[in-house]
N, C-alpha and C positions, 0 to 999 in steps of 0.2 A: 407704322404710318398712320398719320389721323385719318381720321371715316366722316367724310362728306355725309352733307344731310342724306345722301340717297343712299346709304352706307355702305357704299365705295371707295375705296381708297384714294386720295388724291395722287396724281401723278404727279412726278419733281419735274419741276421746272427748271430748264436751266437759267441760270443767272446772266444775265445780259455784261455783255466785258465794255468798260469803257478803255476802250485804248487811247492813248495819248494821240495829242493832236501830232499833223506830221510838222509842221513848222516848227515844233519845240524839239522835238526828237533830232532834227535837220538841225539847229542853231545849237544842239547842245555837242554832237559829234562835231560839227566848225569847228566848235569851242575849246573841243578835247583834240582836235587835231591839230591846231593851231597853236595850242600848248608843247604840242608832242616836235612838230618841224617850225621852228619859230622861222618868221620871215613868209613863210609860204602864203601865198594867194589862191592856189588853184593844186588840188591834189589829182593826177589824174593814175585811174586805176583799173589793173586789168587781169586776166587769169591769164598773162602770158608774159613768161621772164624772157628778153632777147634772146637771153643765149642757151637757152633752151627749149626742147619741142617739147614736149609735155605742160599740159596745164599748170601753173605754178600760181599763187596771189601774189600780185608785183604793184609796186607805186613809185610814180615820181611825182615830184613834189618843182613849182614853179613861184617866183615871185611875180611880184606886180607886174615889172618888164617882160616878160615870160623865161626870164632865166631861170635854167636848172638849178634845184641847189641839192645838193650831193647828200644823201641816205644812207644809212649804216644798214646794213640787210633787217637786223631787227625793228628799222624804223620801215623801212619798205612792205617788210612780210605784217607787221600787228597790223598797219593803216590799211592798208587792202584786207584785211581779214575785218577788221570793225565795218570799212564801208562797207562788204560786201552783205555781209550779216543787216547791216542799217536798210539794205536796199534790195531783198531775195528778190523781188518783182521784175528786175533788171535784167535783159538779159546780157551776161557777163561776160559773151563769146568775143564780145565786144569792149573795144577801151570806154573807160565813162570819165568825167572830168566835175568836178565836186568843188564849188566856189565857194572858199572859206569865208567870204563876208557876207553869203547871203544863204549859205548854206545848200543848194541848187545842185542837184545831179542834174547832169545831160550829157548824152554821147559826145564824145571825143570827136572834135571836127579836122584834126590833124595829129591822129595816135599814131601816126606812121614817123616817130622822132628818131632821128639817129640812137644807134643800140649802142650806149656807152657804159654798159652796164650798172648802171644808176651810178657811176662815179663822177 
């Protein structure tokens, strides 16, 4: 380590992290999600599959109208696992609902949807 005029070692600093802004981070998962369930408006996601008690990552996915549109499990299981990862701060016990045009998590104001098993 170099030696300060007082012939001391300098102590490391740590590096300051510039983390991405959240608005970019938010617009760029829209972006990839929206790719991933074409048609969809509103991704809503939660750690709980209907038809199961245990915590599971589970998504349903809604258009404009708030119509369902139907998920393959691997599209269900990646989208709740990306958002969930996009947004640890969240608490998850809970449905959250993810607006694909403006990229906007907020609680789920009616998670309570008929259990059609994302079919």
């Amino acid at each position: 380590m170099p030696a300060s005029r007082s012939g001391r070692a300098l102590a490391a600093q740590p590096a300051k992290a510039v983390a991405p802004t959240d608005g970019i981070r938010q617009h760029r998962l829209a972006a990839l999600l929206t790719d991933m369930v074409p048609g969809a408006r509103i991704i809503r996601v939660s750690q709980h599959q209907p038809s199961q008690t245990w915590p599971s990552p589970y998504t349903r996915a809604y258009d404009e109208r708030g119509q369902p549109i139907p998920l393959n499990r691997t599209q269900r299981v990646a989208t709740a696992r990306w958002v969930i990862r996009a947004f640890p701060e969240k608490n998850w016990d809970e449905a959250h609902d993810l607006d694909l045009t403006t990229g906007i998590l907020q609680p789920a104001a009616g998670a309570c949807a008929p259990s059609d098993g994302g079919r």
